[in-house]
C-alpha positions in Angstrom: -22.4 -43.4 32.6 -26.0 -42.4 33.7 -28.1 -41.5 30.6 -28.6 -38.1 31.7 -25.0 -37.3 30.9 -25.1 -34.6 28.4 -23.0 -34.5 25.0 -20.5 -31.6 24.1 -18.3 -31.6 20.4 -15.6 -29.6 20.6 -13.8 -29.4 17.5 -10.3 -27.9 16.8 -10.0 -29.8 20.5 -6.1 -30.2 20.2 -5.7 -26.7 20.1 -6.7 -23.0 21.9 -8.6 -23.3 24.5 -9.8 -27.5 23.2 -7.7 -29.2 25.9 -9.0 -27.3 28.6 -12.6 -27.2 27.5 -12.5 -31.0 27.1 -11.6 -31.3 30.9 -13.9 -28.7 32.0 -16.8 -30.1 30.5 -15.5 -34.1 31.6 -15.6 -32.6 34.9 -19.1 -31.1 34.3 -20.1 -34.7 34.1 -20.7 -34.3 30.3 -19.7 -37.1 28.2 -17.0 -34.9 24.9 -16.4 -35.3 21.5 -12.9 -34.0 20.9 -12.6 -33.7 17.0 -8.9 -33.7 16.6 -6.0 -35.8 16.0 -4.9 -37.8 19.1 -5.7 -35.9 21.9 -7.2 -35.6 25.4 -8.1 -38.1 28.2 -9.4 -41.6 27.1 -11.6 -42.9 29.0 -15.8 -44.0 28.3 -16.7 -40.9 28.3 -14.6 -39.8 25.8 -15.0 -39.9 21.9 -12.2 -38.8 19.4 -12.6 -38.5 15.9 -10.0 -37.1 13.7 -11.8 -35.4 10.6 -12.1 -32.3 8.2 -14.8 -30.2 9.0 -14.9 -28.8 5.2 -18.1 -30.7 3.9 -21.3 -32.4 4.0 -20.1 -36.1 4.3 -17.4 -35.1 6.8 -20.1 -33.3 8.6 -22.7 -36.2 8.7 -19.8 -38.6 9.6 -19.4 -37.3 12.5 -23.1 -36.5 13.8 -23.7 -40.5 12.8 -20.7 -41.3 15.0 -21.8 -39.6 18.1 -25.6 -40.5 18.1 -24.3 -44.3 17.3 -22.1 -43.4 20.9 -24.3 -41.9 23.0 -27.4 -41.2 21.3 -27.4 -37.1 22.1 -26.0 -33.8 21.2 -26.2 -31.2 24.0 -23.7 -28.9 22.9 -21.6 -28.0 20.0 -18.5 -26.0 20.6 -17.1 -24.5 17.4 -13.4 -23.3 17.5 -11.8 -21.5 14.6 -8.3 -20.3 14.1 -7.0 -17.1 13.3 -5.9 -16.0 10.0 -2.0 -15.6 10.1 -1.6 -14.5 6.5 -0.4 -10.4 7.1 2.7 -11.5 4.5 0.5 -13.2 2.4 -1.1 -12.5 -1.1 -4.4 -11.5 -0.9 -5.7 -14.4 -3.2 -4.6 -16.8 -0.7 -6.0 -14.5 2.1 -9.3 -14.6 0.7 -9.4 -18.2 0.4 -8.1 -19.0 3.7 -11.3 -16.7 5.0 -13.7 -18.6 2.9 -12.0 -22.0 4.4 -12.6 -20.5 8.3 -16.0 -19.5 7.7 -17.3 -22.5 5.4 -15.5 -25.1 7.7 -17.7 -25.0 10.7 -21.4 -24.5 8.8 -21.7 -27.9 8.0 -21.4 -30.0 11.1 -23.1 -26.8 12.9 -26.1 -27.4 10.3 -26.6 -31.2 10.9 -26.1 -30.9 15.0 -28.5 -28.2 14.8 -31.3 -30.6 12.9 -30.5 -33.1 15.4 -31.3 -30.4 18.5 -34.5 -29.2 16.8 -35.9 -32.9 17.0 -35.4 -32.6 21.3 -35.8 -28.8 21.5 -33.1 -28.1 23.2 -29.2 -27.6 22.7 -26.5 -24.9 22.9 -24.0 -24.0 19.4 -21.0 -22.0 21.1 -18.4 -20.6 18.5 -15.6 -19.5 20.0 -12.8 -17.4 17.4 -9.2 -17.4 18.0 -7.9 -14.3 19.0 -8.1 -12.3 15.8 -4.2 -11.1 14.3 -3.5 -7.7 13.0 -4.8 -9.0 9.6 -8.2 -7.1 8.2 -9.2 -10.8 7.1 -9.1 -12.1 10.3 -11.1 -9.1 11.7 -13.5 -9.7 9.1 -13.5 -13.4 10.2 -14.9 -12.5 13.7 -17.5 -10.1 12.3 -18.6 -12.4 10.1 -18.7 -15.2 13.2 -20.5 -12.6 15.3 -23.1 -11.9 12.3 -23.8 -15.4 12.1 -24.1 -16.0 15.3 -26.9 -13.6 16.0 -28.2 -14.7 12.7 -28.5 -18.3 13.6 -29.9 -17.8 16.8 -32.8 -15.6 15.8 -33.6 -18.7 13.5 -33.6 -21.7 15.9 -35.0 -20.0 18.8 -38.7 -20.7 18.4 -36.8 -24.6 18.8 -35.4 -23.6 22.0 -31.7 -23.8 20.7 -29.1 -21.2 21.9 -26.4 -19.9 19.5 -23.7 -17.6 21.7 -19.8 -16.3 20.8 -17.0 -15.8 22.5 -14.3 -13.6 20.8 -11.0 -13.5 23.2 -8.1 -10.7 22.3 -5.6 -12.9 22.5 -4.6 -17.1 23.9 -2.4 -16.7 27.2 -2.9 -18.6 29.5 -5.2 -17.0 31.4 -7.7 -16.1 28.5 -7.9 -19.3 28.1 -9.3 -19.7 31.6 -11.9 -16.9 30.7 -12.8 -18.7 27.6 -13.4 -21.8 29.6 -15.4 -19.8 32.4 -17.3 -18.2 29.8 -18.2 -21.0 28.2 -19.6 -22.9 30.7 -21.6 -20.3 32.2 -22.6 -19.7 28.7 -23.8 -23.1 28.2 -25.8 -23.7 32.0 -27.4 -19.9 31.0 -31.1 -21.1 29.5 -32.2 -17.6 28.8 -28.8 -16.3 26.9 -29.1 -16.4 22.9 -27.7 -14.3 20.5 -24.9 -12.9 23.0 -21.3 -12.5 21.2 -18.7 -11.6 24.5 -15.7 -10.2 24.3 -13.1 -11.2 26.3 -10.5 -7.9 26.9 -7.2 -8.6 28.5 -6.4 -4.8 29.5 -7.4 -5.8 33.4 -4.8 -7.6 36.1 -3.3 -10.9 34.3 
C-alpha cells in the first residue's frame, strides 16, 4: 500500500449498490471502509466495522478507527434505504423518516471536519430507490435539499457534496450507480449536483 492510496467509507456496504461499490473503488486503487456486518473482500486494504450510524459516539468511533488505519478520509459514500412502510401507521412512518435522515448526519459531520483540515474530500449520498410511499419521496427531497445545502457550506474548503437518486436496484442500476459514482468522485469541479438515474431506456 503506497501512501497515496485514497480512503472511501461506504456505509450500508452489505447492501444496494455496497458490494459493488466496495470492488469498484478496490479496483480504483482506493483502500474501503465497508460499514456493515461481515462483508466484502478481506484483504489490507480492506476495513470492516459493523456499527449503528444513529449517534455521535457511533459516529466518532468509526472516524477514530479509520484515521488509526490509514490516516485519511477521501471519500464518504452514504447509502440509505428506502422506506417500505405503505401498510404502516403513520406514527411509525414518521419515525422511520426521522431514523433515515438522522442516521447518516453524524458520521457525515465528523468526516467532513476531518476533510476541512486537508481541503479536500468528496460526501456522495446515494438513496435507495424511493417506494410508492410519500415518506420515502419525502426522504429523497429531503437528501437532495441537504445535499445542495451542505455543499454550498463546505465549498470555500474545497469539499464536494453530490447525490445520486436511482428509480429503482436491478441489476443494471446498480451498474449506473457505480458508474456514476465514480465519475462523480474523479469530477473536481462537480458540487451540489443531485442525478437521477431513470430506467425508462434499453435494460
Amino acid at each position: 500500500m503506497g501512501a497515496e492510496q485514497k480512503v472511501a467509507i461506504v456505509t450500508g456496504a452489505a447492501s444496494g449498490a455496497g458490494p459493488a461499490l466496495l470492488c469498484a473503488y478496490l479496483g480504483r486503487n482506493y483502500r474501503v471502509v465497508a460499514i456493515g456486518d461481515g462483508i466484502g473482500p478481506r484483504c489490507d486494504s480492506v476495513l470492516h466495522i459493523a456499527s449503528q450510524l444513529d449517534d455521535e459516539d457511533a459516529a466518532a468511533h468509526i472516524v477514530r478507527q479509520v484515521l488509526q488505519r490509514f490516516g485519511r478520509i477521501d471519500t464518504l459514500v452514504n447509502q440509505m434505504p428506502a422506506i417500505r412502510c405503505t401498510a404502516e401507521g403513520a406514527d411509525l412512518c414518521r419515525q422511520r423518516l426521522l431514523e433515515s435522515l438522522g442516521a447518516f448526519l453524524p458520521l457525515t459531520q465528523r468526516v467532513v471536519l476531518v476533510m476541512q483540515q486537508k481541503s479536500h474530500g468528496h460526501v456522495l449520498n446515494i438513496c435507495a430507490p424511493s417506494s410508492a410511499s410519500a415518506y420515502d419521496h419525502a426522504r429523497q427531497g429531503c437528501v437532495e435539499a441537504a445535499t445542495v445545502a451542505l455543499a454550498a457550506e463546505v465549498a470555500p474548503h474545497r469539499i464536494r457534496v453530490n447525490a445520486i437518486t436511482p428509480a429503482c436496484d436491478k441489476p443494471a442500476a446498480v451498474a449506473d450507480i457505480v458508474h456514476a459514482a465514480l465519475y462523480l468522485d474523479a469530477a473536481p469541479f462537480t458540487t451540489g449536483l443531485c442525478l437521477r438515474l431513470d430506467v425508462t431506456g434499453p435494460q
